[in-house]
Residue, then its C-alpha position, 0 to 999 in steps of 0.5 A: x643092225x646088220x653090219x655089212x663089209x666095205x664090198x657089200x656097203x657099194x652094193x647097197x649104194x649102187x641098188x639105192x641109185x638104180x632103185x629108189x630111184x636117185x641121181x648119186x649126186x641127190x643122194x650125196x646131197x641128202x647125205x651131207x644134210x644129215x651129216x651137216x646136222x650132226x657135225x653142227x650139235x657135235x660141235x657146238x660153238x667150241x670152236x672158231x674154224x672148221x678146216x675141210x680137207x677132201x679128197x678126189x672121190x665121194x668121200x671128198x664129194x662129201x665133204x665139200x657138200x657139207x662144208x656148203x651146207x655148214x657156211x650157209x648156217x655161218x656157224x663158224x669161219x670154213x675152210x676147204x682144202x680140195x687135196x687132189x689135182x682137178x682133173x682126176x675128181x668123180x664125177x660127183x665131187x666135182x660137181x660139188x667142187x663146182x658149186x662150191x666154188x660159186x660162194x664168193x665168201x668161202x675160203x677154198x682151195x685145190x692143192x696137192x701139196x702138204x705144204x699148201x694146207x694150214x691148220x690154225x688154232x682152235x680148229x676143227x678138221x674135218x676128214x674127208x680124204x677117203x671113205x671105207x673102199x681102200x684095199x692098201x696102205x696110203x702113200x705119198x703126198x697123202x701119208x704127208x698130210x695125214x701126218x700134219x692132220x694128226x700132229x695139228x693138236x686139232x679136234x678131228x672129225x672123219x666123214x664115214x671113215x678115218x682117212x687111210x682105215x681099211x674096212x676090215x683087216x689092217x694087220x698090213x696097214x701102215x699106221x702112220x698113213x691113218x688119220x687118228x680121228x677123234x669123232x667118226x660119222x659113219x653112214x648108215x653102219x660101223x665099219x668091221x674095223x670099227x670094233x677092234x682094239x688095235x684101231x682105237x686111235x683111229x676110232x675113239x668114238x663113232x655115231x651111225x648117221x641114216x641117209x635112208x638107203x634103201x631098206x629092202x636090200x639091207x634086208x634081203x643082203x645076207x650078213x654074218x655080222x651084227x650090232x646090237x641095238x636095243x630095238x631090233x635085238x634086244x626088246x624082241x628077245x625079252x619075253x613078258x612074265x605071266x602075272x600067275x608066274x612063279x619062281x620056278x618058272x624063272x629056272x633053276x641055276x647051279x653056280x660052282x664058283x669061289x674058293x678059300x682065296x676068293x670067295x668074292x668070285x662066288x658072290x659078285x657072279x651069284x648075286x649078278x645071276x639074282x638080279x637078272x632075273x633067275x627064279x632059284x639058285x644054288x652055289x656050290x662052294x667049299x666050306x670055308x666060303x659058307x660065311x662069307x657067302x651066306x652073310x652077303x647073299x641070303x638069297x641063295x640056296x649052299x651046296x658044300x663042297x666036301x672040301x675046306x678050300x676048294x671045289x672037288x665034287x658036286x652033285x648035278x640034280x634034275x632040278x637044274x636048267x643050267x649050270x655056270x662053272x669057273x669063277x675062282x674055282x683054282x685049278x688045283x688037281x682035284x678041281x681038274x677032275x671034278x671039272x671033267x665030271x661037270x662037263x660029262x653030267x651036264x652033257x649026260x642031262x642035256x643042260x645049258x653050260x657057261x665056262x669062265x675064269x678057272x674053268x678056262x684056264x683048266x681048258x686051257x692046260x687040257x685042250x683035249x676037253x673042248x672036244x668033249x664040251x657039251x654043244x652050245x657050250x658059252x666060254x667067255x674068255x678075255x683076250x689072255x685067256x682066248x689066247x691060252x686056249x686057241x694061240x697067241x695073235x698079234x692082232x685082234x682082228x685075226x682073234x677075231x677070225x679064229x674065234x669065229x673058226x673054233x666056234x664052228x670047229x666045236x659047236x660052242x658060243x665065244x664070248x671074246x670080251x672087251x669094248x664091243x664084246x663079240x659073241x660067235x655062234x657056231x652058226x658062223x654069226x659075230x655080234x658086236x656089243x654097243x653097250x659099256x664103258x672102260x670104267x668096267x675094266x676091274x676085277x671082277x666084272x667077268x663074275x657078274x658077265x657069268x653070272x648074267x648069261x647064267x641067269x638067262x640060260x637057266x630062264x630057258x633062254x636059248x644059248x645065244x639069245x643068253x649071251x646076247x642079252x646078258x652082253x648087252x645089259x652087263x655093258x648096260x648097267x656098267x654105263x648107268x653105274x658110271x653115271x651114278x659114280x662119276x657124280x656128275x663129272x662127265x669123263x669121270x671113268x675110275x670109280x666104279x666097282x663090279x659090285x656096283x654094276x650088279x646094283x645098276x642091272x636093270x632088265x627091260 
């Protein structure tokens, strides 16, 4: 799924209209249908009131459609606040207003006084102040009411967008004037600002409800930026296997990973690379992890390290498709060099690279490497070790902007890991993930990422098809792992180990 910005979304409303063709008024109302639907299953019956507070735009035109649509069902107790002065409303919001105002039975009001709106217990606020379109920070009186929306200890539901959240860049918004919305119901795509950590309490969850704009300028309107589904990303990338295939027709993966102190590294990422589906796999480690690995994994082919505790040589075959370097390698001096040699065999043989872990951290105490890394390089650093390589942000979203810029200045593919881990191609494309859960933030999950993506490049997956795939059914077989451990409680998000997530992949 392309995600477009807030310019762009206008773009593909204003062509809907003129093109389907739709009166804007028709498309609000098929648009408030679907999300009238939504908001009644989300909702069930836990609550007594549902409190509609809209704006003086589409987005209020909006809410006060769904606030009809919703009383004709009589589900709950509704009411309407149309925060705005009269004569300032679109076009559309007040023909809405005007219907509205013909159901003698509702309880509505036009106010632009915070002071005027009440929230009452066991409530469900319905935010319908603004949509996706705001360039600067909410003032007053709004700053006001979204404070009493925020501190009404309400269930908050937002129409599109939270209130006062920009699209796209909000490192100069005023975080006291963004509605914190529990649910958000966005039309037809996520928001950019959707994906980024320093907007979770405006964003806890979103659900993507269609209105049927129209398919062909989504198509033809170019985007940098992707979500991935399963449908239109993921199955198409998946090739069936041949029923006279064999192993090696499924690569051949050199893993150099562990040490003395964590050999646990070598054995969650090979054992994830397994599972994922590679045909044969070698792991280089140094001798002192030969039994610990051997005895959980007797799957895999040893390549021993000359050193006791440490990685400091390898030998680099034709036979390899791929190579995964980093998880609990250390970073001792010997390590630093063999590093260095990994990175001139692997380019010397024309062979699919990841880096993680160690690897990074060696990176990042020798950036002069990134410019020797070979292209299409996958480095799948966290937000510390992205910051160790490329310099501090304060913001995620300006992570975001430089990771999309080194990706290009180095011809390498970033894995910026996290709740909607983005892959940035040196192409200059960002996909966002869909898939995982915070259960997954334990030590050890980056193993398993590294060993996933391995298994895919060495399948002769293209390189960003690896890390799309591997993103995706990592963050996959997190969610089916907290299933399974949370034991029937919902909201259960502590138990699960990295070993458990190997056991739940499942490639399909």
């Amino acid at each position: 799924m392309k995600v477009f910005t807030t310019s762009q979304i206008a773009i593909i409303d204003k062509y809907t209209i003129e093109n389907e063709p739709i009166k804007s008024i028709d498309l609000m109302e098929r648009a408030a249908s679907n999300l009238a639907c939504e908001i009644r299953n989300y909702i069930h019956d836990e609550f007594e009131n549902l409190v509609f507070i809209c704006g003086h735009g589409n987005n209020g035109g909006d809410g006060l459609a769904i606030a009809r649509k919703l009383h004709k069902l009589r589900m709950v107790n509704i009411k309407v606040y149309l925060f705005a002065q009269e004569d300032k409303l679109s076009d559309d919001c007040a023909k809405n207003w005007k219907r509205l105002k013909k159901i003698k039975k509702l309880e509505k009001y036009i106010t632009f006084n915070p002071d005027d709106v009440t929230i009452d217990e066991n409530s469900c606020v319905i935010d319908a102040l603004f949509g996706n379109g705001l360039t600067r920070p909410l003032g007053e009186p709004y700053k006001t009411l979204i404070k009493k929306i925020n501190n009404s200890g309400a269930r908050i539901i937002s129409i599109d967008n939270p209130s006062g959240l920009m699209g796209e860049d909000n490192s100069n918004n005023d975080t006291d004037a963004i509605v914190k919305a529990d649910k958000v119901f966005t039309i037809e795509f996520p928001k950019l600002s959707f994906f980024f950590p320093e907007n979770e309490d405006y964003v806890k969850d979103f659900d993507i409800v269609s209105i049927s704009l129209n398919e062909k300028i989504k198509n033809e309107l170019e985007s940098p930026y992707y979500y991935i589904y399963y449908d239109s990303i993921i199955k198409p990338l998946l090739r069936k296997r041949r029923k006279f295939a064999e192993k090696r027709d499924f690569g051949h993966a050199l893993l150099i990973a562990g040490s003395y102190e964590k050999p646990g590294c070598a054995i969650l990422a090979a054992k994830a690379c397994l599972r994922s589906g590679v045909g044969l796999l070698h792991v280089h480690i140094p001798k002192n992890c030969i039994l610990p690995v051997i005895s959980n994994l007797p799957d895999v082919m040893l390549s021993i390290d000359n050193n006791d505790n440490y990685f400091t040589s390898v030998s680099i075959d034709n036979m390899f498709t791929a190579v995964g370097i980093g998880p609990g390698i250390g970073t001792e001096v010997e390590t630093v060099k063999a590093f260095n040699k990994v990175l001139e065999n692997v380019k010397e043989k024309n062979l699919h690279l990841i880096i993680d872990a160690d690897g990074l951290n060696i990176l990042s105490k020798n950036k002069e490497l990134l410019n020797i890394l070979p292209k299409n390089t996958i480095l799948t650093p966290h937000s510390r070790e992205f910051d160790r390589l490329f310099g501090i942000h304060d913001t995620h979203y300006k992570r975001f902007l430089t990771a999309r810029e080194v990706s290009n200045k180095y011809g390498i593919i970033i894995v910026l890991k996290g709740a909607h881990t983005q892959i940035h191609t040196p192409e200059g494309y960002t996909y966002f993930n869909s898939t995982g859960t915070p259960a997954m933030a334990k030590a050890g999950t980056g193993d398993v990422l590294t060993g996933i993506i391995l298994s895919f490049l060495a399948q002769k997956y293209n390189p960003v098809d690896a890390a799309i795939l591997g993103v995706y059914f990592h963050g996959l077989a997190g969610e089916e792992a907290k299933i399974i451990y949370s034991k029937g409680y919902k909201e259960s998000e502590y138990s699960i180990l990295a070993s458990d997530i190997i056991d739940n992949i499942f490639i399909r």
